[in-house]
C-alpha positions as CSV (number, residue, x, y, z in Angstrom):
1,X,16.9,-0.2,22.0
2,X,14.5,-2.5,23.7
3,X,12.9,-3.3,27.0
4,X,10.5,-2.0,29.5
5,X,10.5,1.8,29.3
6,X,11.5,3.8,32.6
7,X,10.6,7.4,31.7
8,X,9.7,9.2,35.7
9,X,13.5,10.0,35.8
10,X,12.8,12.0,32.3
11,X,9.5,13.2,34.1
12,X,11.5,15.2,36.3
13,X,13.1,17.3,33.3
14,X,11.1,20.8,33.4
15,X,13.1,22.3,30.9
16,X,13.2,19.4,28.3
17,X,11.9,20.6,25.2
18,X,12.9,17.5,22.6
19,X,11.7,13.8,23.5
20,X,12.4,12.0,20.6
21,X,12.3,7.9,21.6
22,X,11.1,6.8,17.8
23,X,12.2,3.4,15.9
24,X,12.8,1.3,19.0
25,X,11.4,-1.6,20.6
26,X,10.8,-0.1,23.8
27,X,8.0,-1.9,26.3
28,X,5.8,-0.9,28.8
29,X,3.2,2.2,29.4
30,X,3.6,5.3,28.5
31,X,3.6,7.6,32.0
32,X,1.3,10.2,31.8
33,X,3.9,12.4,33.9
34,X,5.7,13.7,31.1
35,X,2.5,15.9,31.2
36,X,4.7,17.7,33.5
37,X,7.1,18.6,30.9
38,X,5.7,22.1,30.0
39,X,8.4,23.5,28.1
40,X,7.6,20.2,26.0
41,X,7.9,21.4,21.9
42,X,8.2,18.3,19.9
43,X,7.6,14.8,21.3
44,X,8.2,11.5,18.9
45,X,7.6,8.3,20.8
46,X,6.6,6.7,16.9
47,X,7.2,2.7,16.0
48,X,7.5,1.1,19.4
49,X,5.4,-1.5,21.4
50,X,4.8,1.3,23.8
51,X,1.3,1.2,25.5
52,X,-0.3,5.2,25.5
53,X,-3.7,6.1,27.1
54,X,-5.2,9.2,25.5
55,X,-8.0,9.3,27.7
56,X,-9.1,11.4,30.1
57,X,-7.2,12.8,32.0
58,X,-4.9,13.7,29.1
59,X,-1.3,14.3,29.3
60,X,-1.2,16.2,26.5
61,X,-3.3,18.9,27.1
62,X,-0.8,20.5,29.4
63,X,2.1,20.7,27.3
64,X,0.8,24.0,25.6
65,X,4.3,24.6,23.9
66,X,4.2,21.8,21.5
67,X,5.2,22.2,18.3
68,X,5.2,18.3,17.1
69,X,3.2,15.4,18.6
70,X,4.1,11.9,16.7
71,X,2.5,8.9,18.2
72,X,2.3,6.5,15.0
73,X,2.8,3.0,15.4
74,X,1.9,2.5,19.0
75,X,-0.3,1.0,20.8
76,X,-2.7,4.1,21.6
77,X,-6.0,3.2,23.0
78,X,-9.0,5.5,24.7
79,X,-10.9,8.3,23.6
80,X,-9.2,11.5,22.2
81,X,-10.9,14.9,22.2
82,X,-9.1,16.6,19.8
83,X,-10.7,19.8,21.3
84,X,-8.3,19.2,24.3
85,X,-5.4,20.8,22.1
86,X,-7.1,23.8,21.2
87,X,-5.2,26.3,23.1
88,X,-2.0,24.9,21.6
89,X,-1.4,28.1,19.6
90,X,2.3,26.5,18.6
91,X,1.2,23.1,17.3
92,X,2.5,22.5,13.5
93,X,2.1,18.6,13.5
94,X,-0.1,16.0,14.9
95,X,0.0,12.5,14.0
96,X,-1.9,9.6,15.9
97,X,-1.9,6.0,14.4
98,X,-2.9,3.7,16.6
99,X,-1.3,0.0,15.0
100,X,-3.8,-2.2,16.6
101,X,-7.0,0.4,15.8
102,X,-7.9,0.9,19.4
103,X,-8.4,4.6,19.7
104,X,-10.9,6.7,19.5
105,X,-10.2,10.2,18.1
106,X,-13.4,12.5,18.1
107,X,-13.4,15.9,16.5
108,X,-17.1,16.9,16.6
109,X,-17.8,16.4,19.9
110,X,-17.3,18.8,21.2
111,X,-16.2,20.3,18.0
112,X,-12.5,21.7,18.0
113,X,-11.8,25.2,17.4
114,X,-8.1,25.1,17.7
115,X,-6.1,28.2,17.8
116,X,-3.1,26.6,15.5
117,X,-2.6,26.4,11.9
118,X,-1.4,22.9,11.3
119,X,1.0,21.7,8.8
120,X,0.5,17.8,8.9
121,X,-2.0,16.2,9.9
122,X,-1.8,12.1,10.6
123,X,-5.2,10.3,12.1
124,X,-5.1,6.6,10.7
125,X,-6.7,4.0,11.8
126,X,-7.8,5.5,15.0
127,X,-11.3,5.2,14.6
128,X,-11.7,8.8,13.3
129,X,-15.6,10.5,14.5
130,X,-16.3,6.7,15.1
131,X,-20.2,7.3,15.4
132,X,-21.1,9.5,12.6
133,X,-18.5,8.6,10.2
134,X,-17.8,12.6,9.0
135,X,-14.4,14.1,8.2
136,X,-13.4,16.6,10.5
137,X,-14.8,20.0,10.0
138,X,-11.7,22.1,11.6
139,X,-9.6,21.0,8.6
140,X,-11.8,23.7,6.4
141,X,-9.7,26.6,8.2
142,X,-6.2,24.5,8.2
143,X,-4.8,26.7,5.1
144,X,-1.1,26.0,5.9
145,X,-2.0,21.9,5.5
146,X,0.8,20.3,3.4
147,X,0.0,16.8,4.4
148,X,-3.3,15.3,5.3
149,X,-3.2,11.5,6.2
150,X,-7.1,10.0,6.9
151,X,-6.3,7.2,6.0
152,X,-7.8,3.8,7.2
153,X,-10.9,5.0,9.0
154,X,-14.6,4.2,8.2
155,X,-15.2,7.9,7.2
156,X,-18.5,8.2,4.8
157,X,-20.5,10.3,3.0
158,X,-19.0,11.8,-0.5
159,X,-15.9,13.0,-1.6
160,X,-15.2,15.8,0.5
161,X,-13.8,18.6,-2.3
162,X,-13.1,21.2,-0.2
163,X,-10.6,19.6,1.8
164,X,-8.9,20.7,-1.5
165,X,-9.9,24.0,-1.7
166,X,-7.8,27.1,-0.2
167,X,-5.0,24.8,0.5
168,X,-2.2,26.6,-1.4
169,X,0.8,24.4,-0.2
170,X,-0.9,21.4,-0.2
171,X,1.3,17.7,-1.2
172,X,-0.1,14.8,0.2
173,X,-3.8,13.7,0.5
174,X,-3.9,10.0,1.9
175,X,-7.9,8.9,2.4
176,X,-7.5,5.5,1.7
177,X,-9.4,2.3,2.9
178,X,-12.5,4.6,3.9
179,X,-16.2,4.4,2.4
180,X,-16.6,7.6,0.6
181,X,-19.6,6.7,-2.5
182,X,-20.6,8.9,-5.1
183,X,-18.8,10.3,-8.0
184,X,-15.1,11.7,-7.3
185,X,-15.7,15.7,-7.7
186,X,-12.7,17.8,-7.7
187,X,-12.6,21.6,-7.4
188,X,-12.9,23.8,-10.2
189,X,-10.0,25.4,-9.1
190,X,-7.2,24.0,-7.2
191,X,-5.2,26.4,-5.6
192,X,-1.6,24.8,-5.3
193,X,0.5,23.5,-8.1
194,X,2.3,21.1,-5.2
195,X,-0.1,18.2,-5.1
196,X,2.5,15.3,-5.5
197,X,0.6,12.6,-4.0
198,X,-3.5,11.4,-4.0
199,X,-4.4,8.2,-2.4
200,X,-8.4,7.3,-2.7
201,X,-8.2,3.7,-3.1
202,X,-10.3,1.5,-1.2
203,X,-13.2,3.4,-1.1
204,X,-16.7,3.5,-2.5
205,X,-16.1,5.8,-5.6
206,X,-18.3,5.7,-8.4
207,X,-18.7,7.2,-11.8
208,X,-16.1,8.8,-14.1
209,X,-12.6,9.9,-13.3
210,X,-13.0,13.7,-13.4
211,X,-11.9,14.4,-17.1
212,X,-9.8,18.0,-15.9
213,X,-8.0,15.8,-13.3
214,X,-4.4,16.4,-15.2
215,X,-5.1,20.2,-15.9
216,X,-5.9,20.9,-12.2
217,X,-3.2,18.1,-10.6
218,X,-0.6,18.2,-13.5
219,X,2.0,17.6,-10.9
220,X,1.2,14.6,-9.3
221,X,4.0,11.7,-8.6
222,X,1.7,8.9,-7.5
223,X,-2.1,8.8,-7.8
224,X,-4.0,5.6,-6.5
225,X,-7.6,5.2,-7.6
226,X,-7.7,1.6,-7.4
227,X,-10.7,-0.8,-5.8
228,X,-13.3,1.3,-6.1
229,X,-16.0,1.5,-8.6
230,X,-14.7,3.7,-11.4
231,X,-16.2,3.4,-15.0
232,X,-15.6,5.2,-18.5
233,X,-12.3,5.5,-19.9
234,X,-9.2,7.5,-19.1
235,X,-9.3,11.3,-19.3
236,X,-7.2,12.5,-22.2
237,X,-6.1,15.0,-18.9
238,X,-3.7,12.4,-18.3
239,X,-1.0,13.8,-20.7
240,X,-0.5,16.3,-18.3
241,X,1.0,14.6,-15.7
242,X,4.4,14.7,-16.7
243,X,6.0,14.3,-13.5
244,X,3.9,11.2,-12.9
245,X,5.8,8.1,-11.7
246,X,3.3,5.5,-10.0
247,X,-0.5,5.0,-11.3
248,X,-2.4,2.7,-9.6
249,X,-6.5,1.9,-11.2
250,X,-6.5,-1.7,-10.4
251,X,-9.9,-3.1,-9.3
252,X,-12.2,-0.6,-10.8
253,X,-14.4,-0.9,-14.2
254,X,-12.5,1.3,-16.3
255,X,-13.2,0.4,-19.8
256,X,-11.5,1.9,-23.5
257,X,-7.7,2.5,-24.8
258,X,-4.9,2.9,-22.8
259,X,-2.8,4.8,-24.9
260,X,-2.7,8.1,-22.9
261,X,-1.3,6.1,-20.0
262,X,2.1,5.0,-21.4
263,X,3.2,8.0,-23.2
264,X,4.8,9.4,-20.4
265,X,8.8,8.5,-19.7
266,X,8.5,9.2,-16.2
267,X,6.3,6.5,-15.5
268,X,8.0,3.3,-13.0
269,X,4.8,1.5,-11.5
270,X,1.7,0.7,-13.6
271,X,-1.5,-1.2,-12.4
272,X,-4.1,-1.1,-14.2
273,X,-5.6,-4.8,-13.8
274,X,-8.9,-6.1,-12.9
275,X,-10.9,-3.3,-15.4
276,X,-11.9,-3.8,-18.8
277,X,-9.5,-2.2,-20.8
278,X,-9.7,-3.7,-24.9
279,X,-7.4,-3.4,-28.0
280,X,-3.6,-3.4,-28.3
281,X,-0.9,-3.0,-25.6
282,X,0.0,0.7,-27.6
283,X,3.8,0.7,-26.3
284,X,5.3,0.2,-29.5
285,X,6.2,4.1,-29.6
286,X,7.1,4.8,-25.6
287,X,10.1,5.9,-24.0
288,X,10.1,2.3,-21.7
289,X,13.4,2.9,-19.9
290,X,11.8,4.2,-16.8
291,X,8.8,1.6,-16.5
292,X,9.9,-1.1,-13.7
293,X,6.8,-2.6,-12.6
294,X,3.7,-3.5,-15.7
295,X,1.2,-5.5,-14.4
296,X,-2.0,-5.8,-16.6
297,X,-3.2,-9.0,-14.9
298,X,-5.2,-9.6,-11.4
299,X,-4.2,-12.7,-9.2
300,X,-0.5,-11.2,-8.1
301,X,0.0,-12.7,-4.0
302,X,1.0,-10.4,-1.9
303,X,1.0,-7.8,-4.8
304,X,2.4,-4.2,-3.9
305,X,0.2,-1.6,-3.8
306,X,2.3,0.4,-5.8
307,X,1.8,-1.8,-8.8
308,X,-0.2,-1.1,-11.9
309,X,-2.5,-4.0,-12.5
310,X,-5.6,-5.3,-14.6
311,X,-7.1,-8.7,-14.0
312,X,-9.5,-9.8,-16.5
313,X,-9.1,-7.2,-19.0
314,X,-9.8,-7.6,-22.9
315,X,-5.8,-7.0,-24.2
316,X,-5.1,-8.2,-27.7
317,X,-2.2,-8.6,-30.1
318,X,1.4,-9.3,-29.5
319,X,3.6,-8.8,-26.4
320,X,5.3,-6.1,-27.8
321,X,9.0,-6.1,-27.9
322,X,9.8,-2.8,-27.2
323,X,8.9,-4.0,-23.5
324,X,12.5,-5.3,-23.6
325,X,13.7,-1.9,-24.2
326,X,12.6,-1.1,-20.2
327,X,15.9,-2.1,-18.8
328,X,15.0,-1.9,-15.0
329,X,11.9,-4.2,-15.5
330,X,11.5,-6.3,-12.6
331,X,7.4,-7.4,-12.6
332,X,5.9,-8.2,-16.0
333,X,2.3,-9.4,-15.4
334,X,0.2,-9.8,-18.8
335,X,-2.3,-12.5,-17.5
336,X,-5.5,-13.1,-18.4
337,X,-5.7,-11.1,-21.4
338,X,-6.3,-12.2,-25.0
339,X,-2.9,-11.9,-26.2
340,X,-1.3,-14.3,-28.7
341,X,1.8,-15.2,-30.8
342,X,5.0,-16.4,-28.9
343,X,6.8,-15.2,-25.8
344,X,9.8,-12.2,-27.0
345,X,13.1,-14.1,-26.6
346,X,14.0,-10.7,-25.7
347,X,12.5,-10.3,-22.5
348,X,15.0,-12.4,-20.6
349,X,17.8,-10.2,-21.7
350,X,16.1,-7.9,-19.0
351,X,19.2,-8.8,-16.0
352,X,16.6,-7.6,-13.2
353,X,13.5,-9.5,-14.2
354,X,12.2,-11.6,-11.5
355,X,8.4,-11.8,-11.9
356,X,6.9,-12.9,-15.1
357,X,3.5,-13.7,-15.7
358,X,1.7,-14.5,-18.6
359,X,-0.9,-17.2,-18.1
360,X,-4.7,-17.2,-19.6
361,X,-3.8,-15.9,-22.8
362,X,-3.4,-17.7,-25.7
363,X,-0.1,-17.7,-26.6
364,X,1.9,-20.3,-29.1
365,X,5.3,-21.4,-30.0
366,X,7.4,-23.5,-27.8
367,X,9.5,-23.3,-24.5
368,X,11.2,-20.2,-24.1
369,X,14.6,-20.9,-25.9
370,X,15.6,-16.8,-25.0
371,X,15.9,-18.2,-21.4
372,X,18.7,-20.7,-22.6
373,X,21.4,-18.1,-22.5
374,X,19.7,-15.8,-20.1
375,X,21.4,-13.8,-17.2
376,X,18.5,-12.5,-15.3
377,X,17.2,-12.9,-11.9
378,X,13.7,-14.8,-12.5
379,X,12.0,-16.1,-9.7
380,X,8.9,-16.6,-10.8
381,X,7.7,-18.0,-14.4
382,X,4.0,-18.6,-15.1
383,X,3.0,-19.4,-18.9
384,X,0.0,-21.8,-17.5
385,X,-2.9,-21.8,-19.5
386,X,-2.2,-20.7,-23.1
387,X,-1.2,-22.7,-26.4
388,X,2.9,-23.7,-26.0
389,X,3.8,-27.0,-27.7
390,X,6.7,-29.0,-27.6
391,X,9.1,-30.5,-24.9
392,X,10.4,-28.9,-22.3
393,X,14.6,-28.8,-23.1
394,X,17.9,-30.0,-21.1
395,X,19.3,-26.5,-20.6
396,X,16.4,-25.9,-18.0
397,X,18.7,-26.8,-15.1
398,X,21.5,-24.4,-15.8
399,X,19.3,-21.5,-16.7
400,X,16.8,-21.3,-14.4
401,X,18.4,-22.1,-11.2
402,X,17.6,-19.5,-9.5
403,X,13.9,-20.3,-10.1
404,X,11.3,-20.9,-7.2
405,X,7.5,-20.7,-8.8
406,X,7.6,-22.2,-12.4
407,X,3.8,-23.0,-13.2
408,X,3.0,-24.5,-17.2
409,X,-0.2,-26.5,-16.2
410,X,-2.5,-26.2,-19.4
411,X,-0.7,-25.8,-22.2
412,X,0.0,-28.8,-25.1
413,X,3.7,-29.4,-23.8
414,X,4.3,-33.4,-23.8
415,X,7.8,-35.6,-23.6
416,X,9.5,-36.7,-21.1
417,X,10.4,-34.0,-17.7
418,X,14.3,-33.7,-18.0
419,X,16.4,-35.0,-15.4
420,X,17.8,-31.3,-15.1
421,X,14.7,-30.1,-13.7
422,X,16.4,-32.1,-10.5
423,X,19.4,-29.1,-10.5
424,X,16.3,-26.6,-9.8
425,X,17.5,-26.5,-6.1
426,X,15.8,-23.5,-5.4
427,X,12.2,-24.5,-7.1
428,X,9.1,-24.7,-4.1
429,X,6.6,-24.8,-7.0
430,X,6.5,-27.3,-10.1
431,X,2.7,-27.0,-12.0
432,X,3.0,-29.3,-14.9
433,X,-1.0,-30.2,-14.7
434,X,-3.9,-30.3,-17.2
435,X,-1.8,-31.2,-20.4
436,X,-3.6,-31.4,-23.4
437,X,-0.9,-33.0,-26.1
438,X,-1.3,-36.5,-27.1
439,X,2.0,-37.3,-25.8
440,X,1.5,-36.0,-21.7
441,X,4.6,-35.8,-19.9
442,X,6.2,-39.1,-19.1
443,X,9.0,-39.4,-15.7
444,X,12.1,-39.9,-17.2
């Protein structure tokens, strides 16, 4: 639904108790006389273009019967005292994300000593204690807290460990894209076994990752530690996340093995680029049929967060082929490594490959001939920058006509380009630079 929203009708509604207008396209302000709606419980006006004031006056602070606020993905602006919501005794969830970062949430002044024990909590990118930067203090007594989302403020200071602590059905942490500094200290004990989710990327982290991290999180899905300014290797602790299933420590200054990492057969999205990880990619013994997204190199556009990557890093050896034993591989991003011999043939047996990457190595042989008689969906093919000789073949029109980035600048490839390179109808991108063979391509 769409168009300017005409809610005084709804205003008019004493006994309402469910306002849910969410995932629409509705216009227009937001009337403050739905503040008139006491018997108001859950309210969910999330992911419209929708124009809110939380200002003074507030319209919320007379529905005392709410049970679930959701304004996410709005256009919220003014100054929110999250003291104003104190006597809401009933209140279980409260999420404000303003989508164009024009609120103002303060909980310090004055400081809120709410009567409620939330459950989720939600205030991203709304400018969180805008003037002194601290995370709010109330959370210390929220003990029923299964989701905390901070995310996307300029909170500072250090890692705050005792938003972990006495938190005993605790899930979801989300604090990225703040400037927390200092080393990442975790309790000594955690007090829930739930923690499925940690997300302190983008920060200002320093030091070593704590080394009990698996023993006291050993039930963590997805853990994000990436752009900060982690050092030292990865704990052995990791072997205790069995359930684990993305891992994202792109962008720090990790250094050592990696071996711990891809032992576990639960793993689908690896990053690990842009560190300075060294020796052998040790996947010759894993269980690969879960992995769908390796990336161990840095420059991916419009990379997904999600992804495991590491630009830059000091990889050696063989591609191993036991990466062809991942049958739901989709990325495969090995750039920028120190990784030599030929390309497996193998690889393009892989039916949902679409991104492959492995330039600024120094890989050898010739052309792929595995993607002669391949049937996968590859978009994207960069070998630029290693050691490949030879002339690119005739059977390139057939096989990689679904191709749109093919990039082999920099390599000792000479002949003439094939006429079938004209069937690639599909192809935006055609890097065939900074050849180095005596005999440079020639236009057939």
């Amino acid at each position: 639904m769409s168009g300017m929203l005409q809610l005084e009708g709804l205003c008019k509604l004493k006994n309402l108790q469910k306002l849910d207008l969410s995932d629409n396209e509705f216009t227009g302000k937001f009337p403050p006389c739905i503040g008139n709606l006491t018997s108001l419980r859950y309210l969910d006006i999330s992911d419209n273009q929708l124009q809110v004031n939380l200002g003074q006056p507030n319209f919320l602070a007379n529905l005392t019967s709410l049970e679930d606020v959701l304004l996410s993905n709005i256009q919220l602006q003014g100054t929110f005292h999250l003291a104003s919501l104190s006597n809401h005794s009933n209140l279980k969830t409260l999420e404000l994300a303003d989508s164009r970062n024009n609120l103002v949430v303060e909980t310090e002044d004055p400081i809120a000593t709410p009567l409620y024990q939330l459950e989720r909590i939600v205030l991203s990118m709304c400018n969180l204690n805008k003037d002194n930067g601290i995370i709010p203090s109330f959370l210390s007594s929220q003990y029923a807290l299964n989701w905390i989302d901070l995310s996307h403020n300029n909170l500072r200071g250090s890692f705050p460990t005792w938003l972990l602590e006495n938190k005993t059905v605790l899930q979801v942490v989300d604090l990225q894209n703040n400037s927390f500094n200092g080393p990442l200290v975790l309790p000594n004990h955690v007090n829930t076994t739930d923690m499925s989710a940690l997300d302190l990327s983008t920060n200002e982290l320093s030091e070593e990752i704590p080394t009990n991290i698996g023993v006291l999180l050993p039930n963590l899905i997805y853990l994000n530690l990436s752009r900060n300014h982690l050092r030292g290797s990865i704990p052995s602790s990791f072997d205790h996340f069995s359930n684990l299933e993305a891992l994202d420590l792109s962008n720090n200054t990790l250094s050592g093995e990696v071996s711990n990492v891809f032992g576990n057969s639960s793993l689908y999205l690896l990053d690990i680029s842009r560190n300075m990880f060294r020796g052998r990619l040790p996947l010759q013994n894993s269980n690969m049929d879960s992995l769908s997204h390796l990336v161990l190199s840095g420059k991916k556009k419009g990379w997904d967060l999600r992804v495991l990557s590491a630009e830059e890093n000091l990889l050696e050896g063989y591609i191993p082929t036991s990466l062809c034993t991942a049958p739901r591989l989709k990325v495969l991003n090995l750039s920028k490594n120190r990784l030599s011999g030929s390309v497996p043939h193998c690889l393009f047996n892989l039916t949902e490959l679409r991104y492959l990457r492995l330039s600024h190595n120094a890989l050898t042989g010739s052309f792929p001939i595995g993607l002669s008689n391949s049937h996968n969906a590859l978009t994207t093919l960069d070998l630029g920058n290693n050691h490949l000789s030879g002339e690119l073949p005739g059977w390139i029109g057939k096989a990689l006509r679904g191709m749109r980035i093919l990039l082999l600048k920099g390599n000792r490839l000479g002949g003439p380009i094939p006429n079938q390179v004209c069937q690639l109808k599909r192809l935006r991108i055609l890097d065939l630079s900074q050849i180095s063979y005596s005999e440079k391509f020639q236009l057939a």
